[in-house]
N, C-alpha and C positions, 0 to 999 in steps of 0.2 A: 390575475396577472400581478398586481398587487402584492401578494404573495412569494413572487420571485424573486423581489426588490432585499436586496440587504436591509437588516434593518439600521435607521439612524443613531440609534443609541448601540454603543457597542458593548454593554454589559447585558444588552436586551437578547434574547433566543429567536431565533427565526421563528415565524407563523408556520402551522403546517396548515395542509388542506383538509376539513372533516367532510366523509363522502355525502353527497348529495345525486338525486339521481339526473341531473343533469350537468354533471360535472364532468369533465374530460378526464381519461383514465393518465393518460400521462401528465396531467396537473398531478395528480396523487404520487404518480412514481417520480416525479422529480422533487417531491419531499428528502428523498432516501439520500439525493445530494444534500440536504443540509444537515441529516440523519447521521452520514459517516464524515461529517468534522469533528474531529476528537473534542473542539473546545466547544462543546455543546454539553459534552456528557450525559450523553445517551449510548446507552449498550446497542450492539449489532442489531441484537435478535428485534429491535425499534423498526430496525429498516428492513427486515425481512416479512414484518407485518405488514408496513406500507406495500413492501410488494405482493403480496396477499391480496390486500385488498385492493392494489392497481387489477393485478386479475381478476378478480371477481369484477369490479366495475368493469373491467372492458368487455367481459360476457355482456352484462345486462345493457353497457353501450348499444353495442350494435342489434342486442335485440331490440332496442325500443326507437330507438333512432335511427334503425335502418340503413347504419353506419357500413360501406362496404368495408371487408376485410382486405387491410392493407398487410403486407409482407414485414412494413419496416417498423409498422405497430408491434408486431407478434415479434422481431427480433429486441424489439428496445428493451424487452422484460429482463431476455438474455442476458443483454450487453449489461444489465445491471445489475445483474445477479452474477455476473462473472467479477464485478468490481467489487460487489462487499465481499465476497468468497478469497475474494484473494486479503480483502481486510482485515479478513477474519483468521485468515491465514491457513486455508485448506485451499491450497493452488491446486490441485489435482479437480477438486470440483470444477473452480473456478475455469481450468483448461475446457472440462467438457462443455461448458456453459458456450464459450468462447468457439468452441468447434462445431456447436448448434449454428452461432450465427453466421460464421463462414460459410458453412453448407447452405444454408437459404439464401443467399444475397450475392449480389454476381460482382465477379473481377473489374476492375475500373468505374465502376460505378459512384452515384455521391453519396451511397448512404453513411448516413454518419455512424450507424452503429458499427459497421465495418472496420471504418478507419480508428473508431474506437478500441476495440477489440485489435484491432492490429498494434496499435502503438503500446495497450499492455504487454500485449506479447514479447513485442522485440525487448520492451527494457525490464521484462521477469532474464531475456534469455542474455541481455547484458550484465544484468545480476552476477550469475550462473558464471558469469566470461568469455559468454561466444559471444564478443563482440564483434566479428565480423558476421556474424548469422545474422543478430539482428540489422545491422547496419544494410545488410545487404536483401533483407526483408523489408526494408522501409525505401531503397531507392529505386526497388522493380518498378518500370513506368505503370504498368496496372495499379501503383496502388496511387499514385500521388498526381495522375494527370487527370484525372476528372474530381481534386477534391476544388471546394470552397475555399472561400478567404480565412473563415474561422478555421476548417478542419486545414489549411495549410501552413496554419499560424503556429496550429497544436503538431502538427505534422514536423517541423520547423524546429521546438522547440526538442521534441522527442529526439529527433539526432542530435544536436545539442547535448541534452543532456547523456548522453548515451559516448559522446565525445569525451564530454568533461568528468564523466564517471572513469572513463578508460585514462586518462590522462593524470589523475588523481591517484587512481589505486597505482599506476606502474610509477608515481613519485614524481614527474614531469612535473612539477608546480611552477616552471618558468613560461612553460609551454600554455597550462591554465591561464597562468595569470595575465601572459603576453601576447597572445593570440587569443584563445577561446571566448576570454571574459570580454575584453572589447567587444566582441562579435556575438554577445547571448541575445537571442533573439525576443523581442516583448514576451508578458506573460509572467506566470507565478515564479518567483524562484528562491529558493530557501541555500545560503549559502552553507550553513552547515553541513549540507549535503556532503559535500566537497574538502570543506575547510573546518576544523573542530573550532581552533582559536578566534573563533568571531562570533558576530551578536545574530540569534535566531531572527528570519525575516517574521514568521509567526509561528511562537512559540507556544508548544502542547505541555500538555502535564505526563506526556510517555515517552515522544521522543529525545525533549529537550533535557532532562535530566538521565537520560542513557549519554548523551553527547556528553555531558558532564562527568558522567563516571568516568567514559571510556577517553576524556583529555585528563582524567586525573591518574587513571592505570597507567598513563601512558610516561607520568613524572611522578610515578612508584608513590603515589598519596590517595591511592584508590580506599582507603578505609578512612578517609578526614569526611568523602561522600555518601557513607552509608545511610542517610536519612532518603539525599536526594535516589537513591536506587529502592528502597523499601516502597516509596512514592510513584516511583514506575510500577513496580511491582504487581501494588494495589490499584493502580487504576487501569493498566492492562488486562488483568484481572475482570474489572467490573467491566471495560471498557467491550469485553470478550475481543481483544485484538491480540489474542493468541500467539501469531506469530511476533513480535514484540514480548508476548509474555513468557516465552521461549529464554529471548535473549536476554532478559532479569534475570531469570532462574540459572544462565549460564554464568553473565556477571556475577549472579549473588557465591556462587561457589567457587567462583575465581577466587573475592575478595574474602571470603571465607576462608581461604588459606592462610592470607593476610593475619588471620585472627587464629593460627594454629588450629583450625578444626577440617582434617584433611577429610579422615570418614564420614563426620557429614558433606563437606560439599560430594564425597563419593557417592552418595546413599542419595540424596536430592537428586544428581545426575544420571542414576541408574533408572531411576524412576520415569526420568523424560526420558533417556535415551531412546524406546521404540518410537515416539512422535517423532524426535529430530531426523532418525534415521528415516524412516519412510517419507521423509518430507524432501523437497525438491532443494532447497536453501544451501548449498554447497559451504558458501562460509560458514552459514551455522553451525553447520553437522561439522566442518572440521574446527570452530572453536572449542564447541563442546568436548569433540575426539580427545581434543592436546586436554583442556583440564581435566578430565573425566583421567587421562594419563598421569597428568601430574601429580593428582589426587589419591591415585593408588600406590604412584612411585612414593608422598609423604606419608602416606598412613600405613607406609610398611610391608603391605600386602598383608594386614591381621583385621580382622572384623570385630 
């Protein structure tokens, strides 16, 4: 338990658990939560091995311990393999993962992996812009009258956020600032999210220097930032959080314009294009669309 505890020194790395054979298997898979915090710096495929070996221990669990098979054991793998998948930025896994644990586990019920799996859901599908799908996925009585304190807190926070995303992108910043914000419910919250020109609640070495680029394109000084985007770049990169490494590669060819070289940022963004396109990401696919446009409308249409 011990192990769960944040650590006191904040330049120190969280403990992980090393297996023992009377170790519980979800001590090992709640590793993978301190695994996908970026400011840890550890790659994905870290937390794909804890879940490895969370499986393998829960076989030898219940054989030796005589452990009956619970339902909400065999979904937890899921519900967290749905979350670094989506980290990772392959949502399409990530969906199937997520449609395993639905299938197993019943409507109104407390389990928590459920209402897990649901709340990523609705806010990939407020991503996307059906904000009334999600919104309206999350206020079914099946899903929110048998949770708990916690899962209604997390519950809570997800429409919230799902609010103030909608409220943001359509420009309403009076609307944010004078209703919504008053009314944000406890819990993590990163105002960046929301608002470029403000200080990160905790700031990473991917996404915080993307916010930086994209407040600097935004007063036409997107090439004064070129260090802080090479820096996303690369630790998206190691970090394998792909879908972030996506949106470098589209920033870097934006501001690659900036610097007269149309055909390469053209030649970079041909090369992503199939991942963007088959990917679910709607804004990405159409920022990438317009520079991948711009890029060929500058470079002449000559190779």
């Amino acid at each position: 338990m011990l192990h769960r505890l944040p650590p006191t020194d904040s330049e120190r790395k969280p403990a992980l658990n090393e297996l023992q054979p009377d170790l519980h298997p979800l001590e090992v898979l709640f590793d993978v939560k301190k695994l996908l915090d970026p400011r840890n710096n550890q790659p994905l495929s870290a937390a794909f091995v804890k879940i490895i070996q969370a499986n393998g221990l829960y076989d030898h669990w219940l054989e030796t311990q005589n452990a009956p098979l619970l339902n909400e054991d065999q979904c937890a793998h899921h519900a967290v393999q749905s979350v670094v998948w989506d980290a990772m930025g392959c949502s399409k896994l990530a969906r199937i993962e997520e449609s395993i644990v639905m299938a197993f586990t019943l409507r109104g019920s407390e389990d928590h992996n459920r209402i897990t799996v649901l709340l990523n859901n609705a806010y990939q599908k407020a991503r996307q812009g059906a904000y009334s799908v999600a919104l309206g996925m999350l206020l079914e009585p099946h899903v929110w009258c048998g949770l708990s304190l916690n899962d209604y807190t997390a519950w809570a926070q997800e429409i919230w956020h799902i609010l103030s995303m909608r409220a943001t992108r359509r420009g309403q910043a009076r609307l944010f600032r004078e209703f919504l914000l008053p009314r944000r419910p406890p819990g993590d919250y990163n105002p960046r999210l929301y608002v470029l020109d403000v200080v990160s609640a905790s700031p990473t070495k991917i996404r915080d220097p993307l916010y930086e680029v994209i407040q600097m394109r935004h007063r036409d000084q997107a090439t004064s930032c070129i260090e802080q985007l090479l820096k996303a770049l690369w630790h998206s990169e190691f970090l394998t959080r792909y879908g972030d490494y996506r949106t470098s590669v589209i920033l870097l060819a934006d501001v690659s314009m900036e610097f007269n070289m149309p055909k390469r940022s053209r030649r970079i963004l041909e090369e992503l294009m199939p991942q963007i396109i088959n990917g679910d990401d709607l804004e990405q696919r159409a920022f990438a669309c317009l520079t991948l446009a711009r890029s060929m409308i500058a470079s002449g249409g000559s190779t």
